[in-house]
N, C-alpha and C positions, 0 to 999 in steps of 0.2 A: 441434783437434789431438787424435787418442787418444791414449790414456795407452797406457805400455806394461806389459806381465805383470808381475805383483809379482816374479816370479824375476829381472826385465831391474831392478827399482828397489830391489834390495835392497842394493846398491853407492852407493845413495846417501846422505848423513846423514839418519839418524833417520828412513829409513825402512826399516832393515834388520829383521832376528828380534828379538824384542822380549829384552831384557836380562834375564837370572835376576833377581830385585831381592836375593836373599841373596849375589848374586855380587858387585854392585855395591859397592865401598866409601863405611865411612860416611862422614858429612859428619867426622868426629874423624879418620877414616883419612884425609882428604882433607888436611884442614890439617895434620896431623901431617908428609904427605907434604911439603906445600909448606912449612912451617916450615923442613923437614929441608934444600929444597934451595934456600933461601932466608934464611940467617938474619940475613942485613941488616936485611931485615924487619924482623922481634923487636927488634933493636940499636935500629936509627931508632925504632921504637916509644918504648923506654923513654929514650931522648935526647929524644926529644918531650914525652913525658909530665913527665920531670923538669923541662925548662924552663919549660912552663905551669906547673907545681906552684911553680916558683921564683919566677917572676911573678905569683903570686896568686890563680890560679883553684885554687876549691875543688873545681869537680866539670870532670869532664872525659869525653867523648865518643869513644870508639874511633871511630865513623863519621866525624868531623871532621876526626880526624888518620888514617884510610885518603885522605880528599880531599888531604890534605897530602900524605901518600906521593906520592900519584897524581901530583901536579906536579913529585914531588923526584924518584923512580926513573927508571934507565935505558928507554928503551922494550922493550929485549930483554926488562924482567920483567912477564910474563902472569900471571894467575890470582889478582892482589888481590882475591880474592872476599869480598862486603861479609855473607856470612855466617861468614868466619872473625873478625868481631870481639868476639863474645862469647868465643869461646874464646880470641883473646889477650888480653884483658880479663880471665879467668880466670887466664891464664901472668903475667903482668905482677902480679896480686895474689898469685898462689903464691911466686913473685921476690920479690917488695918487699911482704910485707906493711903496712908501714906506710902502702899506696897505696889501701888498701880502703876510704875514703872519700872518694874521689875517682870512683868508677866503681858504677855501681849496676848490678847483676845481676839478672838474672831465671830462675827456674828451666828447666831443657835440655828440650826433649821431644824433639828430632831426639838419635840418637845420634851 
């Protein structure tokens, strides 16, 4: 089967004009975005986080409790992206400092 003229396939995903990358928001613009329009989110987070921390576990996993999410949220919410857990890991210890030993950080290189 031919392919057809890039002008005929530029309607279709990712294969369009290639994206500014300064245009693109960052990954912090991103989750910002989705915190904002999401803040259940956040809430169920730090409900999670305090009940492990009440039962005994000292160190605790943002990836673990995003898998918990993932079975608890409505289907309608999209975009649990498993790179927004360092930065609620970061919100959740800005919150509650006293949680800063429960979550181990590693320094940002994506903005």
């Amino acid at each position: 089967m031919p392919t057809p003229p890039a002008a005929q396939q530029e309607h279709l995903p990712g294969l369009g004009p290639a994206a500014d990358p300064a245009k693109r928001p960052t990954l912090t613009e991103q989750f910002f975005a989705f915190d904002a329009e999401h803040p259940h989110v956040y809430r169920e987070l730090e409900r999670l986080t305090a009940q492990r921390l009440a039962d005994g576990a000292e160190r605790i996993g943002l990836k673990a409790l995003f898998e918990s999410l993932r079975w608890q949220l409505p289907r309608g919410v999209r975009g649990l992206n498993n790179n927004y857990t360092a930065l609620y890991a970061r919100k959740l210890i800005a919150d509650h400092p006293h949680w800063k030993r429960a979550f181990e950080l590693r320094r940002r290189r994506t903005p």
